[in-house]
PAZAPA-4460 file (N, C-alpha, C; in steps of 0.05 Angstrom, whole numbers, plus 32768, in hexadecimal, padded with zeros to 4 digits):
% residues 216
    n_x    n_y    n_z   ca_x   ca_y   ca_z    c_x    c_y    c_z   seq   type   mol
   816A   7B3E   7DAB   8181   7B4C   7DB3   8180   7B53   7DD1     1      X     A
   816C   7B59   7DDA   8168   7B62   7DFB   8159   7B4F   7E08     2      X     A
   8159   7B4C   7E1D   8143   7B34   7E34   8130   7B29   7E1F     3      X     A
   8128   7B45   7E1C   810D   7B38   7E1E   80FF   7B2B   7DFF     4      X     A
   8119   7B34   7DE6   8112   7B2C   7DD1   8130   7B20   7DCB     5      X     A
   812E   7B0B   7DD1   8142   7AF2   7DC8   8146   7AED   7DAC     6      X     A
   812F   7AF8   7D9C   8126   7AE7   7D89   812B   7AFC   7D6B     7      X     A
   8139   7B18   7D7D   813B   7B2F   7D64   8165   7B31   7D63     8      X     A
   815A   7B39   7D4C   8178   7B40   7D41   817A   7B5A   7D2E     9      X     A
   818F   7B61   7D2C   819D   7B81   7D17   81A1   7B70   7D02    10      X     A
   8196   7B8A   7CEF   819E   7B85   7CD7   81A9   7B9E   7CC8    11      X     A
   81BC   7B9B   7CB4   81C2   7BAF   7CA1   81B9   7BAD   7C85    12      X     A
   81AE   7BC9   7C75   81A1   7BD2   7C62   81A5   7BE8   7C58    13      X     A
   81A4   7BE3   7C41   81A9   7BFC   7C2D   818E   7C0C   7C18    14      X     A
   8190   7C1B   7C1B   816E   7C2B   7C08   8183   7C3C   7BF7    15      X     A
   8188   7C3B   7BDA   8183   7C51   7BCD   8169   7C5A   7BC0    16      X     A
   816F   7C76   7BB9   8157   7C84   7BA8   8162   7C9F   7B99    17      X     A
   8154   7C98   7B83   8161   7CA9   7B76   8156   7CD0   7B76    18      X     A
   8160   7CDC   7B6F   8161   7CFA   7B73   8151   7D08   7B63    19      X     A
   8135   7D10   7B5E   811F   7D1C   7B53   812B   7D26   7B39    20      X     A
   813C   7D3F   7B40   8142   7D4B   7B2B   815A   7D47   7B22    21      X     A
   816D   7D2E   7B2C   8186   7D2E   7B28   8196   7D18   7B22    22      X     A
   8189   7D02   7B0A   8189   7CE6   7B08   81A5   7CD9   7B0C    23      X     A
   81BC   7CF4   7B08   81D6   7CE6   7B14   81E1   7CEC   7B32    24      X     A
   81C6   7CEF   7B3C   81C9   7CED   7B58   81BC   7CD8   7B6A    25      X     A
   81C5   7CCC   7B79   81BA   7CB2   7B90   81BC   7CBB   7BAA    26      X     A
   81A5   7CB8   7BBD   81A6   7CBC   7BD0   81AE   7CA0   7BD9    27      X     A
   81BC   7CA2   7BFC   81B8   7C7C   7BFC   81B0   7C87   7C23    28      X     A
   81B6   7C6B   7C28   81AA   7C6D   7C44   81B2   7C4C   7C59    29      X     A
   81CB   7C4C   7C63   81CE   7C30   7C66   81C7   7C2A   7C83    30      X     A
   81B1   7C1B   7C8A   81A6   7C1F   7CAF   81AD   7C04   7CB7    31      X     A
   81B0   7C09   7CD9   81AB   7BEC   7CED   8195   7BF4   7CEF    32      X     A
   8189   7BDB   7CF0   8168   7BD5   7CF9   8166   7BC1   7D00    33      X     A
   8150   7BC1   7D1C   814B   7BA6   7D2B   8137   7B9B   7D26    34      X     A
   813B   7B82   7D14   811C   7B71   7D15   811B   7B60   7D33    35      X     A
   80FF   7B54   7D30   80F6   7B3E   7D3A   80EF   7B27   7D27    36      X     A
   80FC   7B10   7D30   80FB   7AF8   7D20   80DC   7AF3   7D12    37      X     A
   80D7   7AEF   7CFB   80C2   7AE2   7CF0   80AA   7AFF   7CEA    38      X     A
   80B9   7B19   7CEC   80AD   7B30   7CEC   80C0   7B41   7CD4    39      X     A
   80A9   7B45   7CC1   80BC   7B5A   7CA2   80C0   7B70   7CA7    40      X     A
   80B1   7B7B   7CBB   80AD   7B95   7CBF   80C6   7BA2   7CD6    41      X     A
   80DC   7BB2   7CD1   80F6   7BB2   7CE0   80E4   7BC7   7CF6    42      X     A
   80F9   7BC8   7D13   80F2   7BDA   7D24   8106   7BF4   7D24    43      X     A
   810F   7BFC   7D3B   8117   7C20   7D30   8132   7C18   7D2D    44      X     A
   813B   7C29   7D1B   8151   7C32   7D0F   8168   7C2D   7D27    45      X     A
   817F   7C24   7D26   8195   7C24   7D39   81A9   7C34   7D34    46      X     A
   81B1   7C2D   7D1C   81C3   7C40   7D18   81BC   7C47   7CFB    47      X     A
   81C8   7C62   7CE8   81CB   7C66   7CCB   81DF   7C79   7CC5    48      X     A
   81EF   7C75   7CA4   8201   7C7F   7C9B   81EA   7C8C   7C7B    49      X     A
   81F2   7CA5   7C77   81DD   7CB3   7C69   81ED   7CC8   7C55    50      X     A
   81EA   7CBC   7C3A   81FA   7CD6   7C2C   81ED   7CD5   7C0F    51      X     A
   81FC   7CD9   7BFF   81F5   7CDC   7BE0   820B   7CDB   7BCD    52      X     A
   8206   7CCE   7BBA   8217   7CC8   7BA7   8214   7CD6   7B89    53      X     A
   822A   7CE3   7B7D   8220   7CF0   7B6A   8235   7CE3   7B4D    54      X     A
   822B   7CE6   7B3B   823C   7CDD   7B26   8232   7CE2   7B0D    55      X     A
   8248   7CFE   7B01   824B   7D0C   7AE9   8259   7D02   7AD6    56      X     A
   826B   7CF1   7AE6   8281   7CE9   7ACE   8297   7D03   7AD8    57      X     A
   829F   7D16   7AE0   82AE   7D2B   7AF4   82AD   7D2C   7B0C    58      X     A
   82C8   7D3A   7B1A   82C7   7D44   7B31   82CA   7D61   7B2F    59      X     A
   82B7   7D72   7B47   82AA   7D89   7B42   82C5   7DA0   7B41    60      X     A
   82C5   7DB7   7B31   82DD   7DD4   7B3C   82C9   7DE1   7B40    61      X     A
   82DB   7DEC   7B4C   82CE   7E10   7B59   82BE   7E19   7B40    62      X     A
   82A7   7E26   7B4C   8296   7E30   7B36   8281   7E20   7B25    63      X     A
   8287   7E09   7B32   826D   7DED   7B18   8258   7DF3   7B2F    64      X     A
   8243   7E08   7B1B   8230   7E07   7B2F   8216   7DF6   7B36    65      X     A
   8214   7DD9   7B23   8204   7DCC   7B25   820F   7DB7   7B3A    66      X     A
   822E   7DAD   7B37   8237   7D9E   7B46   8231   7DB0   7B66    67      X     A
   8232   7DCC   7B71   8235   7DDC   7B83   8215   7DC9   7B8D    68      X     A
   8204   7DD2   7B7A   81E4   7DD1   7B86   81E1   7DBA   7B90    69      X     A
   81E8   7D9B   7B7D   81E9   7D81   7B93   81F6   7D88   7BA7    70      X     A
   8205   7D8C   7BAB   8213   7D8A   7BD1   820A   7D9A   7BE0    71      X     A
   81FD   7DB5   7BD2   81F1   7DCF   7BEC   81D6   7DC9   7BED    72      X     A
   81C6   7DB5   7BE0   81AE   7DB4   7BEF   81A4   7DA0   7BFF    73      X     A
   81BB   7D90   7C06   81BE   7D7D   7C17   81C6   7D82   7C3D    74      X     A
   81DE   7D98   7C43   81E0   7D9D   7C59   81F8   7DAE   7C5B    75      X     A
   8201   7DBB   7C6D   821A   7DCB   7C6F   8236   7DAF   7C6F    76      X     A
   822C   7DA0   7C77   8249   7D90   7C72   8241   7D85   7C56    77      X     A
   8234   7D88   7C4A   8233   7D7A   7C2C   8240   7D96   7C1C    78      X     A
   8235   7DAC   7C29   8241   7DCA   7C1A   825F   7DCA   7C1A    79      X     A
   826A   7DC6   7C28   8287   7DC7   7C3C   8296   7DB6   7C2A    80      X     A
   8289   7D99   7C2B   8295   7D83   7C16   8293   7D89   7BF9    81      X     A
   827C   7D9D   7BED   8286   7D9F   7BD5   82A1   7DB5   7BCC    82      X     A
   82A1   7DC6   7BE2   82C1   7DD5   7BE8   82CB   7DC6   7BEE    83      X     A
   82DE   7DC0   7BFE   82E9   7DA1   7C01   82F6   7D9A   7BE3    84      X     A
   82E2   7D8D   7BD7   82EF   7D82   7BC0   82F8   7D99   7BA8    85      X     A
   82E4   7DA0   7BA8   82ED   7DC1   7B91   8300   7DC7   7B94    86      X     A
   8302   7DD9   7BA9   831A   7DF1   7BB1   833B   7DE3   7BB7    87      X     A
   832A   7DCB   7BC9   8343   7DC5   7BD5   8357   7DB0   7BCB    88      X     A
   8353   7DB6   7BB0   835D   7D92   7BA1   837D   7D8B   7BA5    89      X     A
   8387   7DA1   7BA8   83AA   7D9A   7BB1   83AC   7D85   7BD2    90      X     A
   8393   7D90   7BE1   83A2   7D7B   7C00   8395   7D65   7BEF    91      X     A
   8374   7D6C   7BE9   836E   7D48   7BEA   838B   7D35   7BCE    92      X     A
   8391   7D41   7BB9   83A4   7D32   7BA7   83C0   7D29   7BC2    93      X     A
   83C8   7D3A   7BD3   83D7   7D38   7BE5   83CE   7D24   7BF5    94      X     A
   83C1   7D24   7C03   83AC   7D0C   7C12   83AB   7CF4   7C02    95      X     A
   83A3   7CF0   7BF2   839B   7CD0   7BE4   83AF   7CCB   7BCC    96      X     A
   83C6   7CDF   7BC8   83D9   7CD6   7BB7   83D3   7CCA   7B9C    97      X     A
   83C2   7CCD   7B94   83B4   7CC1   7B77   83A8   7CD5   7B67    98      X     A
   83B3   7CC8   7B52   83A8   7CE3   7B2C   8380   7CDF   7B31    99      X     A
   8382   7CF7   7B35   836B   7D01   7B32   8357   7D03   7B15   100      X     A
   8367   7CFC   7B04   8352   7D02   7ADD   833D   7CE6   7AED   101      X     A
   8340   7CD1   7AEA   8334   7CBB   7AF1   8321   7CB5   7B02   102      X     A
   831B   7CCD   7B15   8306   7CCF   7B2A   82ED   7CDC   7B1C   103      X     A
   82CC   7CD1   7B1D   82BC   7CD8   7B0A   82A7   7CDC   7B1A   104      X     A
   82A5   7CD0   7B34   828F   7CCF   7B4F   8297   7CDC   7B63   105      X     A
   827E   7CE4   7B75   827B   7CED   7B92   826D   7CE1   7BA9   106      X     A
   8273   7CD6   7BB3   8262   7CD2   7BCC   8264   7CDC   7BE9   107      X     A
   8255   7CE6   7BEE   8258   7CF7   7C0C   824B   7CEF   7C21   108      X     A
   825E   7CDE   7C2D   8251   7CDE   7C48   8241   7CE9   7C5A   109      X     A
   8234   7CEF   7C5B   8222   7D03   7C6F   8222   7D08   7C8C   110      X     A
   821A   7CE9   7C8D   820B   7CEE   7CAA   8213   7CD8   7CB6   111      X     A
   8217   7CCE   7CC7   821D   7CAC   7CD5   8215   7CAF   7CF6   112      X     A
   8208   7CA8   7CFE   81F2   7CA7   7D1A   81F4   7C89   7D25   113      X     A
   81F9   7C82   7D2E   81F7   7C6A   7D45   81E2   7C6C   7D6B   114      X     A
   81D6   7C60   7D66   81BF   7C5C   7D7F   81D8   7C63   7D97   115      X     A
   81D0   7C67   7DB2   81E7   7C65   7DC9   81F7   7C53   7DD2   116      X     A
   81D6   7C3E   7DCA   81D2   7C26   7DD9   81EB   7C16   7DC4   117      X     A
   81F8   7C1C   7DAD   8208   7C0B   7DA2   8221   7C18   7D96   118      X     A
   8222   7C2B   7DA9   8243   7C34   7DA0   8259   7C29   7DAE   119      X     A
   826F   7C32   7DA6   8286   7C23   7DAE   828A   7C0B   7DA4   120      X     A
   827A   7C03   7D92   827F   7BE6   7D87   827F   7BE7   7D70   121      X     A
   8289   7BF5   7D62   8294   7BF4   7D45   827C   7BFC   7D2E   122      X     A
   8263   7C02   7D34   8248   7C03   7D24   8253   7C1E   7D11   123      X     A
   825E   7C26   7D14   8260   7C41   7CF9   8278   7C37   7CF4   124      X     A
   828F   7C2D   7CFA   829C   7C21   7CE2   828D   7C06   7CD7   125      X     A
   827F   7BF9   7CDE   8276   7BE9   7CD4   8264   7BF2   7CBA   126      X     A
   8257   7C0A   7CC5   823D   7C19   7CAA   8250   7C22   7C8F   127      X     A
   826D   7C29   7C9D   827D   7C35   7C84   8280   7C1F   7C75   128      X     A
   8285   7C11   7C83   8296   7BF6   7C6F   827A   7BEF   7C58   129      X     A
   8268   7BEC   7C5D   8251   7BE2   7C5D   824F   7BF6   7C36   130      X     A
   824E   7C09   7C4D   8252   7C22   7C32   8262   7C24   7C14   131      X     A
   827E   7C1A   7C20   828F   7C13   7C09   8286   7BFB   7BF8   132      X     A
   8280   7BE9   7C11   826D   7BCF   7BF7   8262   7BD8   7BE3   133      X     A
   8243   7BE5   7BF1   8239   7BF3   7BD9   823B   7C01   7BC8   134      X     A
   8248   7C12   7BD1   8253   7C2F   7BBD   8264   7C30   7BAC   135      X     A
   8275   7C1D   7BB8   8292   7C15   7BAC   8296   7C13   7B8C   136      X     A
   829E   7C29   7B7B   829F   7C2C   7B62   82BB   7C34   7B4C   137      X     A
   82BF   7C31   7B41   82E0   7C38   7B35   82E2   7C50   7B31   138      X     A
   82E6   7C64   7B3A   82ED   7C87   7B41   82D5   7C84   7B47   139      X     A
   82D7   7C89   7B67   82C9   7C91   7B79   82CF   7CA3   7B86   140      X     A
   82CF   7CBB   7B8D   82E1   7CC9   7BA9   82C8   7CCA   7BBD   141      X     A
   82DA   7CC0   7BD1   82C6   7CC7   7BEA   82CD   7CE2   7BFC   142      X     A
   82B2   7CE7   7C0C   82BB   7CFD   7C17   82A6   7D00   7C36   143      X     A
   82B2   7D05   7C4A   82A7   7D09   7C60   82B5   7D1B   7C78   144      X     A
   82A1   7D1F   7C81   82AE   7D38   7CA1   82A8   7D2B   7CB9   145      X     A
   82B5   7D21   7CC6   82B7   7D10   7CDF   82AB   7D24   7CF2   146      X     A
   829B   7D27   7CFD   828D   7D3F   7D07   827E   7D2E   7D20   147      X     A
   8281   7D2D   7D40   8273   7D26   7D4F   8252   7D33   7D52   148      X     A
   8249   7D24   7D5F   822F   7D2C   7D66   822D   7D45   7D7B   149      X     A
   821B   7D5A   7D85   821F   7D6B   7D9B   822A   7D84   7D8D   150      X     A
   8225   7D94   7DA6   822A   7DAE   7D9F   8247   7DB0   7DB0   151      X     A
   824E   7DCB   7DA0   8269   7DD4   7DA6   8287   7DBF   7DA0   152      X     A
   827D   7DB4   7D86   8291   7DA8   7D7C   82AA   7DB1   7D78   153      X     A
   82C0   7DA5   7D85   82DE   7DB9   7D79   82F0   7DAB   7D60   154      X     A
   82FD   7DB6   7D5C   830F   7DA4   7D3D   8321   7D8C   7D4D   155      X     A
   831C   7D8C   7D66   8332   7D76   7D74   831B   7D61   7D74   156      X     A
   8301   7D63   7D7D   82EB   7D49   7D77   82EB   7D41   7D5C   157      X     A
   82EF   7D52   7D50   82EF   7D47   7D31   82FE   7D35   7D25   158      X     A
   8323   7D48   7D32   8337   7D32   7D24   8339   7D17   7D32   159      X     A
   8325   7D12   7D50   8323   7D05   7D5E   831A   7CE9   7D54   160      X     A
   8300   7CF3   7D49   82E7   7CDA   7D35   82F4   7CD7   7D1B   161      X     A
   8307   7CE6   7D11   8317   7CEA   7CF6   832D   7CD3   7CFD   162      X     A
   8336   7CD0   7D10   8345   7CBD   7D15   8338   7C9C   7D17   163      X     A
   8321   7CA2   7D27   831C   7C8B   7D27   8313   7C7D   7D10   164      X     A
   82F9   7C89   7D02   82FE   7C88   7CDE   830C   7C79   7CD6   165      X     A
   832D   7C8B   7CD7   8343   7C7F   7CCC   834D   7C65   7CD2   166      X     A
   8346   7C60   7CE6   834E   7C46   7CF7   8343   7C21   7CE4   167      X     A
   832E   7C31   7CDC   831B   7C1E   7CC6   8334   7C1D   7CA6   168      X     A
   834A   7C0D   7CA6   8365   7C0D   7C91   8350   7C07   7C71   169      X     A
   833B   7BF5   7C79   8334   7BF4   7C5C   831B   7C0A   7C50   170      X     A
   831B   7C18   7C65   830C   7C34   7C54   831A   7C3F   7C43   171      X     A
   833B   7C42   7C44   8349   7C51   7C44   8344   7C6D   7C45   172      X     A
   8335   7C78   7C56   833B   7C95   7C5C   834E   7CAB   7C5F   173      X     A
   8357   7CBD   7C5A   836A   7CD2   7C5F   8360   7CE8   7C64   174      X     A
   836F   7CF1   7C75   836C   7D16   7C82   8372   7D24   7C64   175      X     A
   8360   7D36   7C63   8364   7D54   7C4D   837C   7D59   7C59   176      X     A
   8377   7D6A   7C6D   838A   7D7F   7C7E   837E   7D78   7CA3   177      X     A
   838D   7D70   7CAD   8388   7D76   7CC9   8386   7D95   7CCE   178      X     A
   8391   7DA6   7CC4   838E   7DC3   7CD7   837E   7DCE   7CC0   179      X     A
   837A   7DD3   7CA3   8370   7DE4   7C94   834D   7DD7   7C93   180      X     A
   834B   7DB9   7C94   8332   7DAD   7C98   8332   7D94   7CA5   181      X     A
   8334   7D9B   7CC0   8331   7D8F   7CDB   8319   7D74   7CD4   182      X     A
   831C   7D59   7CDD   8302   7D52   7CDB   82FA   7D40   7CB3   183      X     A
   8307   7D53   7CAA   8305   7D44   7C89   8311   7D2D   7C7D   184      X     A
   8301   7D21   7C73   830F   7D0A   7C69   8305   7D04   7C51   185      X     A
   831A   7D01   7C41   8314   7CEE   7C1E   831B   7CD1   7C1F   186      X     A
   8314   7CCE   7C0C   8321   7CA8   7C05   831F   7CA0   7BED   187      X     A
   8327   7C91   7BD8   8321   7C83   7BC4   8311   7C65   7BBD   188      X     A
   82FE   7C62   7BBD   82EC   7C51   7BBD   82E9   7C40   7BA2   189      X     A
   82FA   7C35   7B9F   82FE   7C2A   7B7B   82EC   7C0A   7B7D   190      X     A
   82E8   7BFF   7B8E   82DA   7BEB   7B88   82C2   7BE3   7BA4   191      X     A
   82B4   7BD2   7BA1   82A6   7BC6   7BB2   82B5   7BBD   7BC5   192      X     A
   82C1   7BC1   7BDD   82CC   7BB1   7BE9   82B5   7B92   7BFB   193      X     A
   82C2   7B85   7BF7   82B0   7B74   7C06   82C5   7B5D   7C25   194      X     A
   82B5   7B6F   7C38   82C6   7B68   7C58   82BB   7B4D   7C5D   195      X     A
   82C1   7B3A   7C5E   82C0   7B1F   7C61   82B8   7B1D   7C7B   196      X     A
   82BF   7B28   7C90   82BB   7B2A   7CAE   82A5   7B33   7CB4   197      X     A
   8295   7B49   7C9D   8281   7B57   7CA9   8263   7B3F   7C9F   198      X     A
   8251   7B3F   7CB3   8236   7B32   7CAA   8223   7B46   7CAC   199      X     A
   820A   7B36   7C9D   81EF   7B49   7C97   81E8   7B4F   7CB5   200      X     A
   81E4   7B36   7CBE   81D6   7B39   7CE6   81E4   7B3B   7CF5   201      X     A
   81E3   7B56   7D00   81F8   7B53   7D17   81EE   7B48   7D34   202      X     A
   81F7   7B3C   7D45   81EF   7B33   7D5C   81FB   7B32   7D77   203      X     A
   81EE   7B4D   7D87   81FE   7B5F   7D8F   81F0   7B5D   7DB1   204      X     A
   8204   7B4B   7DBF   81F2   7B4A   7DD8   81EC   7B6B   7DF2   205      X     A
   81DC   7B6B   7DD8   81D3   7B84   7DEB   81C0   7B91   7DEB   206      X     A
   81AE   7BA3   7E01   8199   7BA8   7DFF   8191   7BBF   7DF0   207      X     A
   817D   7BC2   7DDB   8177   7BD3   7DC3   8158   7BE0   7DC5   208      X     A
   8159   7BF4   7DC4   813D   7C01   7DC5   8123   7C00   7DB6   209      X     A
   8116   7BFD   7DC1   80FD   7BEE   7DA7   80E1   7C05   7DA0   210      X     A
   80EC   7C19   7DA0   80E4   7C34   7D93   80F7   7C3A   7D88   211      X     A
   80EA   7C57   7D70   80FC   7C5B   7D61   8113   7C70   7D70   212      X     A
   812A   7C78   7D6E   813F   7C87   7D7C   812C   7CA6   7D66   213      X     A
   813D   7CB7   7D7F   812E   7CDC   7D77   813A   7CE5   7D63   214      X     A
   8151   7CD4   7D54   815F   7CDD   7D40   8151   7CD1   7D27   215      X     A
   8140   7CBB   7D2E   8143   7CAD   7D1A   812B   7CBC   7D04   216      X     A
***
């Protein structure tokens, strides 16, 4: 990818694993990583999309306190997203326009990080799409908070990356609420999609760091 290694390329990957105490729970983990040709062993992480998938056969109300404990011991936006779907089921039914009995899964986006060295070029919509491949199940609801990196985030960076998100037509994403939850987005994930455009290796003339990034 860079001068001096002609001979490496990105790749995309998926790890699930399942949840100690919570067998209808999946963690997953979908990364860019740079090999070097004729080498198994990948180098640091470029980019990753990082969440968890849960599936009861329901979607959670106010008060299911087992469904509460998967999403709060994950992170404050995993806490947030299990309100989100509980409390707020009138915008999201308003948002995605579709009967809700039929939705039986969760998956929550988490986290989505891209290297410096490769933004602006589509790498986290590319990790989403990537995501729906895998995840992609018949009542699925998805759920994520477009949330930039940095401190002193305002709800205008939010609906900012919330837009761009949106911009990706075959996620199908929708806004909850722009003003009540700035930043939020659901979707319906009913099958594997499979993007014909997208490949395993991406090959990206540009120069990539060959340590691992401080995030990673």
């Amino acid at each position: 990818m860079g001068d001096d290694d002609d001979d490496s390329y990105l790749k995309i990957e998926t790890c699930f694993s399942k949840h100690a105490d919570a067998p209808e729970v999946l963690d997953f983990s979908i990364f860019l990583r740079r090999y070097v040709e004729h080498r198994d062993v990948p180098g640091p992480t470029l980019a990753h999309l990082k969440g968890f998938l849960v599936q009861p056969g329901y979607l959670p109300q106010p008060g299911d306190g087992w469904y509460f404990d998967v999403f709060d011991m994950r992170s404050q936006h995993a806490m947030n997203a299990f309100h989100v779907i509980a409390d707020d089921r009138p915008l999201l039914k308003r948002a995605l326009k579709t009967d809700f009995d039929y939705l039986s899964s969760v998956a929550h986006l988490d986290r989505v990080w891209v290297d410096p060295s490769l933004r602006k070029r589509g790498i986290a919509l590319r990790l989403m799409r990537e995501a729906q491949h895998v995840l992609g199940r018949y009542g699925l609801l998805v759920v994520l908070k477009a949330h930039p990196d940095g401190d002193n985030v305002t709800d205008a960076d939010c609906l900012k990356l919330s837009a761009y998100y949106q911009s990706e037509r075959q996620l199908g994403l929708r806004a909850v609420s722009k003003k009540k939850r700035p930043g939020w987005l659901v979707g319906v994930w009913d099958e594997p999609v499979i993007n014909d455009a997208d490949e395993v290796f991406l090959h990206l003339d540009v120069e990539v760091p060959t340590e691992p990034a401080e995030d990673e």
